[in-house]
N, C-alpha and C positions, 0 to 999 in steps of 0.2 A: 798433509791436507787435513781440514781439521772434518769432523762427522756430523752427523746430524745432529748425536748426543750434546756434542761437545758446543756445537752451537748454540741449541736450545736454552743450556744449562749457563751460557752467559748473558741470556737473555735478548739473545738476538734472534730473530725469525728466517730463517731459508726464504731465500725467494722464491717468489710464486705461493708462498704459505697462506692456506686459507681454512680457518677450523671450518668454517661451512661447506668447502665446496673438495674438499680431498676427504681419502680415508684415512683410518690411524695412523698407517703405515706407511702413507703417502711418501713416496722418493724426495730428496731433496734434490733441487733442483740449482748445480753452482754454476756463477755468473761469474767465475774465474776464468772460464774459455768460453768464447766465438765458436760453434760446434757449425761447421760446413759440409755439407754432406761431400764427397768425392765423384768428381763426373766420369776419373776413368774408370776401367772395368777392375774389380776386386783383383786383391791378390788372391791365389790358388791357399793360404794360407784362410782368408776370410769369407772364401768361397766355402772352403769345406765347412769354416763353422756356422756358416749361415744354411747347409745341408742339416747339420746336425739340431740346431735350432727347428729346424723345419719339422725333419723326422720327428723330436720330441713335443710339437704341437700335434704333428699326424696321429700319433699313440693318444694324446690326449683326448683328441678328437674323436678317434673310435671307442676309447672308454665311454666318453661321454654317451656317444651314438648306443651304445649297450645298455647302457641307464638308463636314458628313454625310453628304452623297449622295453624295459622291465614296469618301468611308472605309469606306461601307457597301455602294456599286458595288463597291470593290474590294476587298470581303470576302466576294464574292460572296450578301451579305446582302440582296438584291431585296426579300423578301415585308417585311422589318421594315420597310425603306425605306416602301414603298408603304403600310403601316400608318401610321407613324410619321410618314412626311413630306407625302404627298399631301393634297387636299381632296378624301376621297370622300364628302363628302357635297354636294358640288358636279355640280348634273346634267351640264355642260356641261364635264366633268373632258375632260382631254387629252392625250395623250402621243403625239408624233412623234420617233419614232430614225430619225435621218437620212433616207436614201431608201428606206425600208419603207414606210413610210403614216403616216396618221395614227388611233391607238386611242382611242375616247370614252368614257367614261364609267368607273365602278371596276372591274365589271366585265371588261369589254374589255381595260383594262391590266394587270387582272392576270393574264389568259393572254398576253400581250403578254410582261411584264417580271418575270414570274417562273415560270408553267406553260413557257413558250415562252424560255427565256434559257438561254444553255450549258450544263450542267453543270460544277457545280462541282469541279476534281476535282485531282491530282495534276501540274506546273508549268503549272498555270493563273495568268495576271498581267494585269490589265489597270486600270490606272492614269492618271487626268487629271489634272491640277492645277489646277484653275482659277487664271484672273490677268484680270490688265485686269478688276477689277469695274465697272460703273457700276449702280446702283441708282438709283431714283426712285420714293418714296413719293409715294401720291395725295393730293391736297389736305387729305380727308376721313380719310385713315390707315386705309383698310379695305382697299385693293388697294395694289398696289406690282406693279413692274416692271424685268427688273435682265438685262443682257447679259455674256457672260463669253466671250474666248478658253482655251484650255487644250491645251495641250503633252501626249500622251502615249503611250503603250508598249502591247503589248498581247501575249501570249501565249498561244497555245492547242495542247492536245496534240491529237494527230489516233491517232485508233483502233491505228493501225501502230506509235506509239511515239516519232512524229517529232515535234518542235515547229517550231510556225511563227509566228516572230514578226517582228512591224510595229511602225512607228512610226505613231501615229494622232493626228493633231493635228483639233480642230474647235471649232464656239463653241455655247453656250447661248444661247436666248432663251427668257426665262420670265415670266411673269403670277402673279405670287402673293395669293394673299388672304388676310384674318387672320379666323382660325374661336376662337374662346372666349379670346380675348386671344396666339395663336400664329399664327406664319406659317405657309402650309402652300403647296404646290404645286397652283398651277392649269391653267394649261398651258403645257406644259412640251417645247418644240422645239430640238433637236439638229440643227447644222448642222456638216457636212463639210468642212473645207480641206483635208484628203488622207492616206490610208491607204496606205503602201508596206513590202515588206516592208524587213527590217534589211539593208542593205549594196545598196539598189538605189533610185535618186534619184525622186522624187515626180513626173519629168517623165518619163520612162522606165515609170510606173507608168500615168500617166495616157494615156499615148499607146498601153499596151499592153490587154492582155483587160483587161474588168472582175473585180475580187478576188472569189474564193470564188462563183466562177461563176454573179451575180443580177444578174438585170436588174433597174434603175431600177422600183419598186414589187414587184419580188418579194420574200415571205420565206422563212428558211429553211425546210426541209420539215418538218414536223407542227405549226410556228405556228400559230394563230389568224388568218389574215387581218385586216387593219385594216379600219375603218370607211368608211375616206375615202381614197384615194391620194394620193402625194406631193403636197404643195404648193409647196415651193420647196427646194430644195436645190442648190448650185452649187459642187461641187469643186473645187479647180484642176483649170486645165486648161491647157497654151502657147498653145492661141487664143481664150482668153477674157480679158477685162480685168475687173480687181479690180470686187466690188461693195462694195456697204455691205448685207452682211447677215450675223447681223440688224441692224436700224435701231436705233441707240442712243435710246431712252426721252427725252422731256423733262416738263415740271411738266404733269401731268395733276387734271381733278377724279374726285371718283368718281360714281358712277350706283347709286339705287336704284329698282330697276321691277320690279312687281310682287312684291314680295320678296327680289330677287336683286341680287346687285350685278351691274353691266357698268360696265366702263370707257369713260368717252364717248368716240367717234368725232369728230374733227374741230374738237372743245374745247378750249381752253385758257385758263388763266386768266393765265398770265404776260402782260401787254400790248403787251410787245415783240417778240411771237415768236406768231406768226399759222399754223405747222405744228402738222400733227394731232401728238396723241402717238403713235399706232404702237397693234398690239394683235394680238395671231395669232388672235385668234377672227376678225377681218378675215378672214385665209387660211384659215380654215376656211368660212366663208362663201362667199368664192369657192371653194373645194373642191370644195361643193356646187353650183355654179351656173355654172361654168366651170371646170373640171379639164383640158375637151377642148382649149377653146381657149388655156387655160395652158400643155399642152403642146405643142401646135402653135407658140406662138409661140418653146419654147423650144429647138424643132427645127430653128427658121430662126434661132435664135443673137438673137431680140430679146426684150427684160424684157416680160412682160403691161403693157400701157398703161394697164391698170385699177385692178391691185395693187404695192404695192412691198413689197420685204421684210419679214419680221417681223409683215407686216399695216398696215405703214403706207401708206392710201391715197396717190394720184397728188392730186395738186392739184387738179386735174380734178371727182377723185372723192371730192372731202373732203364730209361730212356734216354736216347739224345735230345738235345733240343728239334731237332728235324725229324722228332718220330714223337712228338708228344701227341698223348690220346686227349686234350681236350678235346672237344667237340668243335 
């Protein structure tokens, strides 16, 4: 069959060829076959590849869905965001920024992430990148679940005239679902690897006062209070040793009960790989039902023996499908 090269270069044109109205790269399009679609039902052969096709739009999809958030965070564009990208029409909606708390429901987030967010104003800049994607679509393609590091800056003027700016590195861990054929944001947890200002080292910051003078679950003054206190957040710090949070996602099914989806607890379907997928409505669970002894344990410098980041249970405490703790 001959290529597009190969056509070009004898001076014949592909059909459909139009330098105006295609791009460079445009497909060539051959008028060697009658292309009919097929009325009966797929084979199980181009069924599954038309799954896979799918899945690798879905990933696409929620990279994207991430992007925006970042371009619309830092256009200080919150309320479109929270229109645009969230599931508020999800009861068990969620949002935790870093060591504030955690906000439930649309409501809630939106005194949260847009009544209660800096103003927008004159050399204000604050900017993440996301990188390191890992995504994982549920078996069923109705939830997905996807981890991000990001790199970034941050800028805010202060009433006197003065700017104070930081380097602010930390990672995503999010839950997403797909509402009328769109990904949207479910819940949605900010973790911290370390906020220091421009020209003074991350360990030097960490060993000093805490920034912008809040303690661990305060927020700033005329916020909203959150719903539920910190559930896990772990900065650097010189005498702590690296964790794995959040817990990177692996092949999950999905869960419909009573109407809702939950992502199962302690399920999987892959055969060689016996660990829960992970899930932060986990940690919101324990939020509720141990917060106290969460943080006691992480007073004496040891991980809750119950919970692991992200909301991936301890092994201990992995679940049947018929006993899962979402909500």
């Amino acid at each position: 069959m001959e290529t597009a090269r190969q056509t070009l270069r004898a001076g014949r044109k592909p059909l459909g060829y139009s330098p105006d109205a295609l791009p460079e790269y445009a497909p060539v399009v051959q008028d060697a076959v009658d292309f009919e679609p097929d009325e009966e039902q797929p084979t199980p052969e181009l069924a599954a590849l038309q799954r896979r096709i799918t899945a690798l739009e879905d990933v696409w999809a929620i990279e994207n869905l991430m992007s925006r958030h970042e371009y619309l965070h830092a256009a200080g564009l919150n309320e479109e965001e929270l229109d645009t990208c969230f599931a508020l029409s999800q009861a068990d909606l969620s949002f935790e920024p870093e060591d504030w708390g955690v906000w439930e429901g649309a409501e809630a987030i939106r005194l949260c992430y847009v009544d209660g967010a800096p103003p927008v104003g004159l050399g204000m800049m604050t900017e993440h990148d996301t990188s390191t994607a890992l995504v994982v679509v549920a078996d069923a393609g109705r939830t997905a679940k996807g981890v991000w590091m990001w790199p970034g800056h941050e800028t805010f003027a202060s009433p006197d005239g003065d700017s104070h700016v930081f380097w602010s590195w930390g990672r995503y861990g999010v839950d997403f679902v797909k509402e009328n054929g769109r990904w949207k944001f479910w819940h949605f947890y900010i973790y911290t690897t370390f906020r220091t200002p421009f020209g003074t080292s991350w360990v030097d910051s960490a060993l000093g006062p805490r920034m912008f003078d809040l303690a661990e679950g305060e927020t700033p003054p005329g916020m909203t209070p959150p719903t539920l206190g910190v559930t896990d957040n772990a900065p650097y710090h010189p005498s702590r040793a690296p964790r794995l949070l959040p817990d990177p996602p692996r092949r999950y099914p999905d869960v419909l009960r009573d109407g809702l989806l939950h992502p199962a607890a302690g399920v999987v379907t892959a055969p060689e790989d016996s660990r829960s997928s992970g899930c932060p409505c986990h940690v919101r669970e324990a939020a509720r039902k141990g917060l106290a002894s969460r943080r006691a344990c992480r007073r004496r410098g040891r991980a809750d023996p119950s919970v692991m980041p992200h909301g991936r249970p301890a092994p201990s405490a992995a679940v049947s499908l018929s006993k899962s703790p979402c909500p």
